[in-house]
TORKOL-4160 file (C-alpha; in steps of 0.2 Angstrom, whole numbers, padded with zeros to 4 digits, m for minus):
132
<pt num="1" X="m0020" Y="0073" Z="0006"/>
<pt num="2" X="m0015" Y="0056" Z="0013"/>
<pt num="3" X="m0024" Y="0048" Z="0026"/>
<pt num="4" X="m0018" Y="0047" Z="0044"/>
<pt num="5" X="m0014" Y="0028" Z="0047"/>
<pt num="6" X="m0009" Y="0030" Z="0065"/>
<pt num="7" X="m0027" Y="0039" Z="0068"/>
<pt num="8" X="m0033" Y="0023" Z="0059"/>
<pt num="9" X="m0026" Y="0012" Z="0071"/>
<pt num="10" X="m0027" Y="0022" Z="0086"/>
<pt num="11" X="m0009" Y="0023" Z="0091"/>
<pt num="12" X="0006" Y="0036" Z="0094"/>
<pt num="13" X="0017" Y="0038" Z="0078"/>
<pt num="14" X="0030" Y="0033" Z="0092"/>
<pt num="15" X="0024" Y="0016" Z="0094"/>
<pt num="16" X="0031" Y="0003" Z="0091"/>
<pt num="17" X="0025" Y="m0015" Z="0078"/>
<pt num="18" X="0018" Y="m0026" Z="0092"/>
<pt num="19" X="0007" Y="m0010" Z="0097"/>
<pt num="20" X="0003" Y="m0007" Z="0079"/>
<pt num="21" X="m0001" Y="m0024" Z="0078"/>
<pt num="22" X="m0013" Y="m0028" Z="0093"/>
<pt num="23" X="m0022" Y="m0010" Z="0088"/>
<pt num="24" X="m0024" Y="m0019" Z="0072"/>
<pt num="25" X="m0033" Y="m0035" Z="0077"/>
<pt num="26" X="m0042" Y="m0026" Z="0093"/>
<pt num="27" X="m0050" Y="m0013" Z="0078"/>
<pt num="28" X="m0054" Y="m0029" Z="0067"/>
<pt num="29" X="m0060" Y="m0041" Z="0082"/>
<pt num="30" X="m0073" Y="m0024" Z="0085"/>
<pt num="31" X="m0076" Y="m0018" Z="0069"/>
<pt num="32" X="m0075" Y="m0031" Z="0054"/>
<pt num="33" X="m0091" Y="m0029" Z="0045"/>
<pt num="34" X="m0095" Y="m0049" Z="0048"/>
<pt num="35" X="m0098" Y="m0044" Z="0068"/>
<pt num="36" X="m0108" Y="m0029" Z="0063"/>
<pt num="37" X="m0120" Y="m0036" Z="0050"/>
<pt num="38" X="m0131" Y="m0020" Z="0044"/>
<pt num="39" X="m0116" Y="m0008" Z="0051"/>
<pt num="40" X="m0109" Y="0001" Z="0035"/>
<pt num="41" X="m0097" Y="0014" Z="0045"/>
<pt num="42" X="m0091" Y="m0002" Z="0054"/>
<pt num="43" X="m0085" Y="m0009" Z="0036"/>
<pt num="44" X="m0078" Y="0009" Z="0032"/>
<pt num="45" X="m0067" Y="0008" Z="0049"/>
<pt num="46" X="m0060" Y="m0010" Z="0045"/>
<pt num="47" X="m0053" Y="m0006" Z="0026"/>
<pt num="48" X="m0047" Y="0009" Z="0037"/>
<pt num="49" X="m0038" Y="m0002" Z="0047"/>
<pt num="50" X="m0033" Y="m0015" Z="0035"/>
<pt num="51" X="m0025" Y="0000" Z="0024"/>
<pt num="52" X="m0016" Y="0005" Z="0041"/>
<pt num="53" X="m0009" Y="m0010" Z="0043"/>
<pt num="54" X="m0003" Y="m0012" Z="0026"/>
<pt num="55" X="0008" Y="0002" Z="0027"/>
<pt num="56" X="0014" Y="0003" Z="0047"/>
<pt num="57" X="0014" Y="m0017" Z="0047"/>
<pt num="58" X="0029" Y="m0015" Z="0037"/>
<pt num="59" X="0044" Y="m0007" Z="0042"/>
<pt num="60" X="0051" Y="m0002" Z="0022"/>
<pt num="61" X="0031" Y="0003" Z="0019"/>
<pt num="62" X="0029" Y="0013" Z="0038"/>
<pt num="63" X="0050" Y="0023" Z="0035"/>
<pt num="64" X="0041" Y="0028" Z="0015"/>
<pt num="65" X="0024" Y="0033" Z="0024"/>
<pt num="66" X="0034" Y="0043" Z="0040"/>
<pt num="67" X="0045" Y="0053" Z="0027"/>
<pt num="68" X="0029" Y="0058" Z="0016"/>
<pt num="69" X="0021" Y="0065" Z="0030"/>
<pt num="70" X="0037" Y="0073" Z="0036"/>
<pt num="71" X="0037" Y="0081" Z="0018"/>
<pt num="72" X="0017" Y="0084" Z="0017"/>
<pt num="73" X="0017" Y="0095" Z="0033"/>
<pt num="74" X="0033" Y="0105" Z="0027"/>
<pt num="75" X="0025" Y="0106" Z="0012"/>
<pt num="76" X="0006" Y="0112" Z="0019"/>
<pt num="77" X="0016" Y="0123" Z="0034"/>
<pt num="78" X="0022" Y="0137" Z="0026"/>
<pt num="79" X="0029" Y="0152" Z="0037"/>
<pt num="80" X="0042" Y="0167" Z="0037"/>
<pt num="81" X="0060" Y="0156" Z="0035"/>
<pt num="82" X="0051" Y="0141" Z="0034"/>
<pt num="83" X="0059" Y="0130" Z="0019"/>
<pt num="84" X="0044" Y="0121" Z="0009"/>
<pt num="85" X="0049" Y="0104" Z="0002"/>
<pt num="86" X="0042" Y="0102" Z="m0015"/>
<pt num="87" X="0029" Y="0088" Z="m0022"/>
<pt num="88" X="0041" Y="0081" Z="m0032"/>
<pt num="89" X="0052" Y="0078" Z="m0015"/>
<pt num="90" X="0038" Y="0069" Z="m0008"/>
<pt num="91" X="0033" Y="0058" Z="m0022"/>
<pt num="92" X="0051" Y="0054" Z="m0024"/>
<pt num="93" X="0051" Y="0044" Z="m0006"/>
<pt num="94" X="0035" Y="0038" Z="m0009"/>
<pt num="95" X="0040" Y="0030" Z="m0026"/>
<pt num="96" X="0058" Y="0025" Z="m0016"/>
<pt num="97" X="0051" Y="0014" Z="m0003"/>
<pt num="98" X="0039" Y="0004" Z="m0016"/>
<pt num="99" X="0054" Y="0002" Z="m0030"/>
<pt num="100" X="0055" Y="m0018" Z="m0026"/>
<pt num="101" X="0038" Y="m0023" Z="m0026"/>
<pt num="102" X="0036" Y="m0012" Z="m0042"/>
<pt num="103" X="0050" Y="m0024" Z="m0051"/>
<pt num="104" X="0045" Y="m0039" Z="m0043"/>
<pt num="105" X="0026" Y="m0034" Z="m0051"/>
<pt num="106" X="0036" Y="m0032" Z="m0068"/>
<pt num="107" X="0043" Y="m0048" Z="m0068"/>
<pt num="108" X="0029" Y="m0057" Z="m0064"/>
<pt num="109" X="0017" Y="m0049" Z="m0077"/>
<pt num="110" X="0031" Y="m0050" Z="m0090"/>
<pt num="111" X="0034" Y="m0071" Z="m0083"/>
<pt num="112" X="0015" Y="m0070" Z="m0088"/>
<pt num="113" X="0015" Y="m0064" Z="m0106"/>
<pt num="114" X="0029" Y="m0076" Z="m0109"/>
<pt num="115" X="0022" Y="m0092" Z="m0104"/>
<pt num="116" X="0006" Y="m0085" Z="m0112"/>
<pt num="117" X="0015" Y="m0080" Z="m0129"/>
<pt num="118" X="0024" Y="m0097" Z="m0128"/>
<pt num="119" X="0008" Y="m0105" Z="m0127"/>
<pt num="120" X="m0002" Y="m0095" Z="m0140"/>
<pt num="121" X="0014" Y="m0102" Z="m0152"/>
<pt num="122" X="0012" Y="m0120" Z="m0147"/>
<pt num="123" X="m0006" Y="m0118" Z="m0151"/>
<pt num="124" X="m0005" Y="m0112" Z="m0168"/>
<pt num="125" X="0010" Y="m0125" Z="m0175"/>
<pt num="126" X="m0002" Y="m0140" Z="m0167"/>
<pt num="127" X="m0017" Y="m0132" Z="m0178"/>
<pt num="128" X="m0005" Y="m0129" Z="m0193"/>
<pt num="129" X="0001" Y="m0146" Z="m0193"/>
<pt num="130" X="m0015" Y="m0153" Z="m0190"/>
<pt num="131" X="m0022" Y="m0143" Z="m0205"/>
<pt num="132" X="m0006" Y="m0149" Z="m0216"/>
C-alpha cells in the first residue's frame, strides 16, 4: 500500500505547490525532531513529511504519485461493472515518471567505474615500471 502523502502534509489532493509547500515547512518548523528532543513520534512525522514533499514537491514526481493512486483504488475497489486496472498498469506509471533520474543514476555510477577503472590502470603501469 502506498502512503498517503497529502494526509502527511495535511493538505486537499487539490491543492496547489505553494500550499504543498508552506504545509511542508509549518509540519517541519512543528515537528523536526531537533524542536522535540526525546519526541520519537515527532521524528516519525517529519521523515513523513520530508517523503511527502519529495514526491508532491515535484510536479513530474506528484502527476507519477496521483496516477498510482488513481490506479491503486481501481485496483482495491472492485464492484459489479467496475473495470480493475492491473498491478502491472500501476507499476508501469510508477516506473514512467522516474525513467530520468534512473538514467541520470546510470550515467553517473557508470562515470564512476570509469574514472575508477582508469585509475586502478595508471596505478598498476606506475608499479610495473617502477618494478622494471
Amino acid at each position: 500500500m502506498i502512503p498517503d502523502h497529502y494526509r502527511a502534509l495535511g493538505v486537499r489532493p487539490d491543492a496547489d505547490t505553494r500550499e504543498i509547500r508552506a504545509a511542508y515547512l509549518r509540519l517541519m518548523r512543528d515537528q523536526h525532531p531537533d524542536h522535540r528532543p526525546g519526541d520519537a513520534a515527532a521524528g516519525d512525522r517529519a521523515r513523513a513529511a520530508n517523503a511527502a514533499w519529495e514526491v508532491l514537491g515535484d510536479e513530474t514526481r506528484r502527476a507519477a504519485y496521483d496516477r498510482l493512486r488513481t490506479v491503486r483504488a481501481g485496483h482495491t475497489e472492485r464492484g459489479p461493472g467496475r473495470q480493475t486496472v492491473h498491478r502491472a498498469d500501476a507499476e508501469v506509471a510508477f516506473v514512467t515518471a522516474y525513467s530520468d533520474e534512473r538514467q541520470r543514476y546510470r550515467r553517473d555510477v557508470t562515470q564512476a567505474l570509469v574514472k575508477f577503472g582508469a585509475g586502478a590502470f595508471l596505478v598498476g603501469l606506475l608499479m610495473l615500471l617502477a618494478l622494471a
